[in-house]
C-alpha positions as CSV (number, residue, x, y, z in Angstrom):
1,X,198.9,224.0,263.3
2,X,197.2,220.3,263.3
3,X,200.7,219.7,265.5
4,X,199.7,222.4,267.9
5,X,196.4,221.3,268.5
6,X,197.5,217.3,269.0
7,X,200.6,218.4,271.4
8,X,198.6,217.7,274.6
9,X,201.2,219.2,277.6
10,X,201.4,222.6,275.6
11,X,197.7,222.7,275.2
12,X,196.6,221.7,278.8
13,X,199.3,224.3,279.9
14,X,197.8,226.8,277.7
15,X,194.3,226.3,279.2
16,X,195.9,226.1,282.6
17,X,197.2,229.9,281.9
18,X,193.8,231.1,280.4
19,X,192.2,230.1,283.4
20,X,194.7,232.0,285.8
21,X,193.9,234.4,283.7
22,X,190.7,234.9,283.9
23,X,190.6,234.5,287.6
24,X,192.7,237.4,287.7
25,X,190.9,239.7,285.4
26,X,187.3,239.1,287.5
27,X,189.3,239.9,290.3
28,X,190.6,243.3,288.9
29,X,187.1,244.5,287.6
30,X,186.3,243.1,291.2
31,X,188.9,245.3,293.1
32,X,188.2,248.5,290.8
33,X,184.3,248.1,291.1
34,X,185.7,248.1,295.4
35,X,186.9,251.1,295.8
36,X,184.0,252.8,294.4
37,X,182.5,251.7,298.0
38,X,184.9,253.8,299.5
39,X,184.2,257.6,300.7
40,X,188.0,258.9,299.2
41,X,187.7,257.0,296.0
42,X,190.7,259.0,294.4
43,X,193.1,258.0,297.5
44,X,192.4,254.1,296.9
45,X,192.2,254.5,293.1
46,X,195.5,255.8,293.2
47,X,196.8,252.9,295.4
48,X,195.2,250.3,293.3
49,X,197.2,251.8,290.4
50,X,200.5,252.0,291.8
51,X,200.3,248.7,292.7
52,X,199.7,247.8,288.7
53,X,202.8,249.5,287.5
54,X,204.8,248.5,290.4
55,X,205.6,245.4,289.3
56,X,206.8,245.8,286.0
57,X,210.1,248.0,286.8
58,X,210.5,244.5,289.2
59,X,210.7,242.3,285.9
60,X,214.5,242.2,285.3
61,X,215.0,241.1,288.9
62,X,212.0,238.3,288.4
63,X,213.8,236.9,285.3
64,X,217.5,237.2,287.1
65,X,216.1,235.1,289.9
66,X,214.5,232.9,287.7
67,X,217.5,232.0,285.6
68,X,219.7,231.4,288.6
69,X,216.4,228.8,290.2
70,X,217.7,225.3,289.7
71,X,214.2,223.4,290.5
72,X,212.2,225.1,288.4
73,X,209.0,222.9,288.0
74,X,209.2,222.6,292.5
75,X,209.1,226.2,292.3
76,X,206.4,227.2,289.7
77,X,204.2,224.9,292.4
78,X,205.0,227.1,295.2
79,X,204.2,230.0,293.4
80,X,200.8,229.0,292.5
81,X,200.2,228.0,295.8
82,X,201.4,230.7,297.3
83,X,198.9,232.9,295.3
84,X,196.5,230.7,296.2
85,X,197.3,232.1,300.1
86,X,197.5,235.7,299.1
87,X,194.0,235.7,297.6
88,X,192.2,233.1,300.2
89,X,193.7,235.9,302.6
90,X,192.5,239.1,300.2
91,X,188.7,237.3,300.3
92,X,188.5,236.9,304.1
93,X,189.7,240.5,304.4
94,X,186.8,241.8,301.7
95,X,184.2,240.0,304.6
96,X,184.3,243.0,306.7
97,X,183.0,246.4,305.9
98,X,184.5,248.8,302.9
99,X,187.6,250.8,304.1
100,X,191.3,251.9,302.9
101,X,192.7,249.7,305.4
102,X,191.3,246.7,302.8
103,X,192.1,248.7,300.0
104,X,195.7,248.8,301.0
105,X,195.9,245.8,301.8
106,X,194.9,244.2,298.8
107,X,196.9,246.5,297.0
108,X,200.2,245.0,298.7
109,X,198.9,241.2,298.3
110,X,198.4,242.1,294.8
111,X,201.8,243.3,294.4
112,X,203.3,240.1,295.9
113,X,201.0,238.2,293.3
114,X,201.9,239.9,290.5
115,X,205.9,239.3,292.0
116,X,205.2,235.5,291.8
117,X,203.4,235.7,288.5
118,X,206.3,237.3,286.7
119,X,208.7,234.6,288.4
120,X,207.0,232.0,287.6
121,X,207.0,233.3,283.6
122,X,210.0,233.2,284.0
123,X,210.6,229.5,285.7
124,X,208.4,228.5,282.7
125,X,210.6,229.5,279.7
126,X,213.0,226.8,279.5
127,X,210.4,224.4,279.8
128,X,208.2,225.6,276.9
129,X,211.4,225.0,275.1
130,X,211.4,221.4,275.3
131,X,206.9,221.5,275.0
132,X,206.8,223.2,271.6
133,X,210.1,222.5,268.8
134,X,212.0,225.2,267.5
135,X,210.1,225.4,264.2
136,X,206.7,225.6,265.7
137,X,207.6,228.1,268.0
138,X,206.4,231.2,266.3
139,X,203.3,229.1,265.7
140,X,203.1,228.3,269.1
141,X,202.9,231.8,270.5
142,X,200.8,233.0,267.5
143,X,198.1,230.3,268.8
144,X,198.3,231.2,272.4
145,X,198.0,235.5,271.5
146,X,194.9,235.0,269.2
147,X,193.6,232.2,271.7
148,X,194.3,234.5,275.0
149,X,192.9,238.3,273.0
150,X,189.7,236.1,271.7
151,X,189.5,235.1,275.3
152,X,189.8,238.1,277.0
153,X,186.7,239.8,274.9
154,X,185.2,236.5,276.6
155,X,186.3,237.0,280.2
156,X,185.1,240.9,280.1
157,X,181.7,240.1,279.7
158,X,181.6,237.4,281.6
159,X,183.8,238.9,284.6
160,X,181.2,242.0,284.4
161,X,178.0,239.5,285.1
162,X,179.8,237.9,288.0
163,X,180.5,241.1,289.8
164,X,176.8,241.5,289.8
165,X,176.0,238.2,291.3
166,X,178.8,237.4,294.1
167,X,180.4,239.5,296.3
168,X,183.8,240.8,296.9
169,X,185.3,238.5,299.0
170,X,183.7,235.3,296.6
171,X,185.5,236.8,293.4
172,X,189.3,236.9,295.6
173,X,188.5,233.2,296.6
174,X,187.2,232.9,292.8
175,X,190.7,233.9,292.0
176,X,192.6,232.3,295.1
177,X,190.3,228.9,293.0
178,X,191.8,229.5,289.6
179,X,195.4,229.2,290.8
180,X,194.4,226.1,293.0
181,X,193.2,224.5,289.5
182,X,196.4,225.8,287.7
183,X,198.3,224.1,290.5
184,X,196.9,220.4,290.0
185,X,196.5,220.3,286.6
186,X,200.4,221.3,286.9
187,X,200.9,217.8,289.3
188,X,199.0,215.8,287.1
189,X,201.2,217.2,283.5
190,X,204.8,216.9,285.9
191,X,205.3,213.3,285.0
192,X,205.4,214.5,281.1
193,X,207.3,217.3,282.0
194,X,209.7,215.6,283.9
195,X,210.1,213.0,280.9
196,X,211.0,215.9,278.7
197,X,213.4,217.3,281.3
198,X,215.2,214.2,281.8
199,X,215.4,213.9,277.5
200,X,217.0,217.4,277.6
201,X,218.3,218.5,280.8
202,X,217.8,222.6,281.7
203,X,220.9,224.5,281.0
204,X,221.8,226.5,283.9
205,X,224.0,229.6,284.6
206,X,227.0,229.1,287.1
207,X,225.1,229.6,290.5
208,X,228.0,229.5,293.1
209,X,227.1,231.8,296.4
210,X,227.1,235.7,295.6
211,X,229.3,237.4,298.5
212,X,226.5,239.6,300.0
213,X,224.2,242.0,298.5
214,X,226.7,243.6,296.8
215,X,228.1,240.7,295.1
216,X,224.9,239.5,293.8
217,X,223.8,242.8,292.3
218,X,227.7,242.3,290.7
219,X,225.8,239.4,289.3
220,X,222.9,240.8,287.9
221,X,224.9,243.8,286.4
222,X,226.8,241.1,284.6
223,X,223.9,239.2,283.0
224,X,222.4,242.3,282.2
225,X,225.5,243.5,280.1
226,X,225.4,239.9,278.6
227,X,222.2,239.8,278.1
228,X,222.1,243.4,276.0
229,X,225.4,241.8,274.4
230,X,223.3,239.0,273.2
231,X,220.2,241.2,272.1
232,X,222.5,243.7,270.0
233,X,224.8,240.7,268.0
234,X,221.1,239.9,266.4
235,X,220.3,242.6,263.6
236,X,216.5,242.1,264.1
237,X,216.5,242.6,267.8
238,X,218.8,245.5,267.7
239,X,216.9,247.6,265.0
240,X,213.2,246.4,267.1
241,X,214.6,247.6,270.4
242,X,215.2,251.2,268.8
243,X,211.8,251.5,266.8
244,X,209.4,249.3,269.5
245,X,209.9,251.4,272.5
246,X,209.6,255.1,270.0
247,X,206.4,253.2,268.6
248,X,204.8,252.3,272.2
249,X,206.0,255.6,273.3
250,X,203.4,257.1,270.9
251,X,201.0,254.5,271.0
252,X,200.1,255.2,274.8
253,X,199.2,258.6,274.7
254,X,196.1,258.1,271.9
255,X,193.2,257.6,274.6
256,X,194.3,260.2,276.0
257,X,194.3,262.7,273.3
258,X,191.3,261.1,272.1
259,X,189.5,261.9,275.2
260,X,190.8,265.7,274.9
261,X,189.9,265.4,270.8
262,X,186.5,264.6,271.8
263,X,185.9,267.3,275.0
264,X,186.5,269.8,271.8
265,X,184.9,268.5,269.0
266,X,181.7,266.2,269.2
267,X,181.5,265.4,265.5
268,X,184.5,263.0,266.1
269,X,182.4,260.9,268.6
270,X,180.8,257.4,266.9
271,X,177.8,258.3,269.0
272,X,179.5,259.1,272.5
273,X,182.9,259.0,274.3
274,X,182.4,255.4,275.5
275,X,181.5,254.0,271.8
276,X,184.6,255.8,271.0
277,X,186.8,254.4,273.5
278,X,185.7,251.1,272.8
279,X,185.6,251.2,269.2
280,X,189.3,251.7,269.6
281,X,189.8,248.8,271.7
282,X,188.3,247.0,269.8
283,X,189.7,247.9,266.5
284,X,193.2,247.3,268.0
285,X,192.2,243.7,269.5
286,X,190.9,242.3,266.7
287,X,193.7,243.6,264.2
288,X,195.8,241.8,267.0
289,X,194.1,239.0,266.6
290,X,194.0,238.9,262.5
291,X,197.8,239.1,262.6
292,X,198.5,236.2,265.1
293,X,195.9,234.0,262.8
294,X,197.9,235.3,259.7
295,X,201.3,235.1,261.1
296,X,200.9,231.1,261.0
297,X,200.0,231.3,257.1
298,X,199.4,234.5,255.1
299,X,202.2,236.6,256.6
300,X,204.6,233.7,258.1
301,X,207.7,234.5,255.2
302,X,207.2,238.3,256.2
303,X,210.1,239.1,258.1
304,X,210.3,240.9,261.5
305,X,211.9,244.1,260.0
306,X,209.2,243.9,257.5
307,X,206.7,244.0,260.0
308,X,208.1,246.6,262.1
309,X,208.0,249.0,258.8
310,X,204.2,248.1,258.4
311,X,203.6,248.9,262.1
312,X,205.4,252.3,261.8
313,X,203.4,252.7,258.9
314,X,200.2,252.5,260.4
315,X,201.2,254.7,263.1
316,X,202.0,258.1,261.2
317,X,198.7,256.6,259.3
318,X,196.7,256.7,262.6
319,X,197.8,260.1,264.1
320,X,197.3,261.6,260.4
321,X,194.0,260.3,260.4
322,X,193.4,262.1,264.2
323,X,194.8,265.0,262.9
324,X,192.8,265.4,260.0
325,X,189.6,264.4,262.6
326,X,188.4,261.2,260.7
327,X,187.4,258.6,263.2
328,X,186.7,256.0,260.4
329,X,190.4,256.2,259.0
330,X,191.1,256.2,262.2
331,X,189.9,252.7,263.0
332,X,191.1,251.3,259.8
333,X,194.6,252.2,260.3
334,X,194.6,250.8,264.0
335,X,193.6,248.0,262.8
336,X,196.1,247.7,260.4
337,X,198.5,248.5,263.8
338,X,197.1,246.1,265.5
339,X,198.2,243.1,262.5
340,X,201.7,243.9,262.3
341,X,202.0,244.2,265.9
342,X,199.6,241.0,266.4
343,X,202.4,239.0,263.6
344,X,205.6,241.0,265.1
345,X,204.8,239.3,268.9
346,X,205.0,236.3,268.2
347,X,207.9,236.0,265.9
348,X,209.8,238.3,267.8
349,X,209.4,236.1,271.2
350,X,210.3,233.3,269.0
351,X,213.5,234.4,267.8
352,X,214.9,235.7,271.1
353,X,214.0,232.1,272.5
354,X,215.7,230.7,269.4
355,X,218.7,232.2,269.2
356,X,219.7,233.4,272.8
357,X,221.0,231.2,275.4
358,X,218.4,229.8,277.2
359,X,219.8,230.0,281.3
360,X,219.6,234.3,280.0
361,X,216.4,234.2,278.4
362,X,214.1,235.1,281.7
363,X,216.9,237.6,281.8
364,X,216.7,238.9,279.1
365,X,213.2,239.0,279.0
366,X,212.6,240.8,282.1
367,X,215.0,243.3,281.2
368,X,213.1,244.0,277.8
369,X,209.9,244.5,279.6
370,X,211.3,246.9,281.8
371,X,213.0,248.8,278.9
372,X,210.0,248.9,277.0
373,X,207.7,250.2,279.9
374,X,210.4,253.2,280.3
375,X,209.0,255.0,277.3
376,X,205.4,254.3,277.7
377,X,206.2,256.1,281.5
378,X,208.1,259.0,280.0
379,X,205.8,259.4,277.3
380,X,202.8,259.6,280.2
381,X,204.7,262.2,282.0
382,X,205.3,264.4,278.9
383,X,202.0,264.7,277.7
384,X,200.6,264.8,281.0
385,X,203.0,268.3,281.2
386,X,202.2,269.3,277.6
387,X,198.9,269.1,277.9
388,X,198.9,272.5,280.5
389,X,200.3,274.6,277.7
390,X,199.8,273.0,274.3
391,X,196.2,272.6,272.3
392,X,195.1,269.3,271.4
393,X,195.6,269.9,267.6
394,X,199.5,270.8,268.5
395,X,199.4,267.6,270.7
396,X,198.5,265.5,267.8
397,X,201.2,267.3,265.1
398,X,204.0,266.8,267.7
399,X,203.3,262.9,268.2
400,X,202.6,262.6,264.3
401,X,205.8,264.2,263.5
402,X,207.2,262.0,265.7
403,X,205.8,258.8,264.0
404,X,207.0,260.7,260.1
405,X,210.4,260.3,261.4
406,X,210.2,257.3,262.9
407,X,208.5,256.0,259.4
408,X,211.6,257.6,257.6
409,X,214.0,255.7,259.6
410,X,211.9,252.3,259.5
411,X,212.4,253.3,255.4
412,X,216.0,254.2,255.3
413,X,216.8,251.4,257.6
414,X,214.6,247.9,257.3
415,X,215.7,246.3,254.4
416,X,213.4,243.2,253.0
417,X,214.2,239.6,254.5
418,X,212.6,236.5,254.8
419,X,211.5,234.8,258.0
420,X,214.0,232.1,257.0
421,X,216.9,234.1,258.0
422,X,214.9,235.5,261.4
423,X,214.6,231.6,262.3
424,X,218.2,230.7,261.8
425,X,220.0,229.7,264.9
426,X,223.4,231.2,266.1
């Protein structure tokens, strides 16, 4: 940790990111506090939305174009400048009156932003490999979790007093001013960067010109195939990628069967639906942020597959404790969610950056992202047909049924290791 914390590049890069960050999460509360303005609030609610989840099904192409980027530290400049542009332009548009028109507009920019954010995570990976070693890497992205959840409790409350005091078009240039920041504070860490580039040159994958569109999707079907090759020759990534996307398949639907729980029975309020809603938030963030802190000591010979079972565990936990309407058990065992998943993060990003090839890892990455987010959307969809013809109680025994089995195969299957085997290299 004392490393960490003396290792200035990864730590002014850290609070670089924090600060884009929180730029972007004023300017979110900004855009949805916006379209209030508006007469058809539903119409531009709906757009702003769209143009959230947009993005992520864009993820494996991000990370394919970032692995294939040859200048990468060039690019991740352009980026944030280019953001810069998109926002400057958002905040002169927010100077006129309310309307859709702005709402659209916005909504498109966003996507764009969001576009360049993803690429530029992915430009950025091979370079945090040279910032942070090998053996502090789980560390590393242990620090950053607990540092960016502690931070975005910060950022809420502070992003909500802003929106009171500026106005719409001041928070976009407030953002379009965060990734200005980002931007020089990256010019003045390049000569460091650079010295670590030259030390250990980036691998790269064979880049020769793609033969049309069709060629280069020929491409990106290819590292793709690698890419799952890779993921599935590594015993701990292969079992997470059947029990993570089950687990966040569940996961997504609570508030919303909390919200039809509640309409039903007031006794399982903690005062009122918002309290509710928040205490679960809040539960979940801070058992988050318990795990990354006790990943780096307490819990750092745990293994991944360990983890995993203690995270399936409190799942059928949590949805027992809904069935049986207890609100208190309820929290507890999200919490107790929230560690495993706050310790699992870390060491599970460390690993794939450890062991896979590092011109596939943005790859790879985006590809996981997008697999992931595939049950979350399908488990949307289901309940949002289930819940025409199924009671809330029925809701909540199907999805806890769903986590018993999941539990039993987490059982059967996750035997004990240590995280000395997770961290060896192949």
């Amino acid at each position: 940790m004392k490393k960490l914390l003396s290792n200035r590049l990864y730590m002014s890069l850290m609070a670089s990111d924090l600060l884009s960050n929180f730029g972007d999460m004023v300017y979110y509360l900004a855009l949805m506090n916006y379209v209030l303005q508006l007469p058809d609030t539903k119409l531009a609610l709906s757009i702003v939305n769209f143009s959230e989840i947009f993005p992520v099904f864009l993820s494996l192409l991000t990370g394919y174009l970032s692995d294939r980027t040859r200048n990468k530290l060039a690019t991740i400049k352009f980026t944030q400048l280019f953001r810069v542009v998109l926002y400057v332009g958002i905040g002169c548009a927010m100077t006129f009156e309310p309307a859709l028109w702005i709402v659209i507009l916005a909504s498109v920019f966003n996507v764009f932003g969001d576009f360049a954010g993803q690429y530029e995570n992915g430009l950025y990976i091979p370079i945090s490999l040279r910032v942070v070693s090998d053996e502090e890497r789980a560390d590393s992205m242990a620090l950053s979790q607990s540092v960016f959840a502690v931070s975005a409790i910060f950022f809420q409350t502070i992003s909500a007093a802003l929106i009171s005091f500026f106005t719409y078009s001041q928070l976009a240039f407030l953002n379009a001013g965060t990734f200005l920041i980002s931007f020089l504070i990256l010019v003045l860490l390049t000569p460091s960067i650079k010295k670590l580039l030259t030390e250990r040159p980036l691998k790269m994958t064979d880049n020769k010109d793609a033969e049309g569109v069709k060629g280069e999707f020929d491409r990106l079907w290819s590292s793709l195939s690698l890419a799952v090759k890779e993921l599935t020759s590594v015993p701990e990534l292969r079992l997470s990628m059947i029990i993570v996307p089950v687990v966040n398949s569940i996961f997504v639907v609570l508030p919303s069967l909390l919200v039809l729980m509640m309409s039903q029975d007031r006794a399982f309020m903690l005062g009122n639906a918002s309290i509710t809603l928040a205490a679960v938030n809040i539960a979940m963030t801070v058992g988050m942020i318990v795990g990354s802190i006790l990943v780096m000591n307490l819990l750092k010979k745990m293994s991944i597959l360990s983890l995993l079972r203690m995270g399936t565990l409190g799942v059928f936990l949590m949805f027992f404790s809904l069935f049986l309407r207890q609100p208190y058990f309820l929290l507890v065992f999200l919490a107790l969610t929230g560690i495993a998943t706050g310790a699992i993060n870390p060491k599970y990003n460390a690993l794939i950056y450890n062991r896979l090839p590092e011109e596939q890892l943005a790859t790879i990455e985006g590809g996981l992202m997008t697999y992931f987010q595939l049950g979350t959307v399908f488990s949307r969809l289901l309940v949002s047909t289930l819940i025409l013809v199924l009671t809330v109680n029925q809701l909540v025994l199907l999805f806890l049924l769903a986590a018993f089995f999941l539990l039993l195969y987490s059982l059967k299957r996750v035997p004990l290791m240590t995280v000395d085997e997770d961290n060896k290299k192949i």
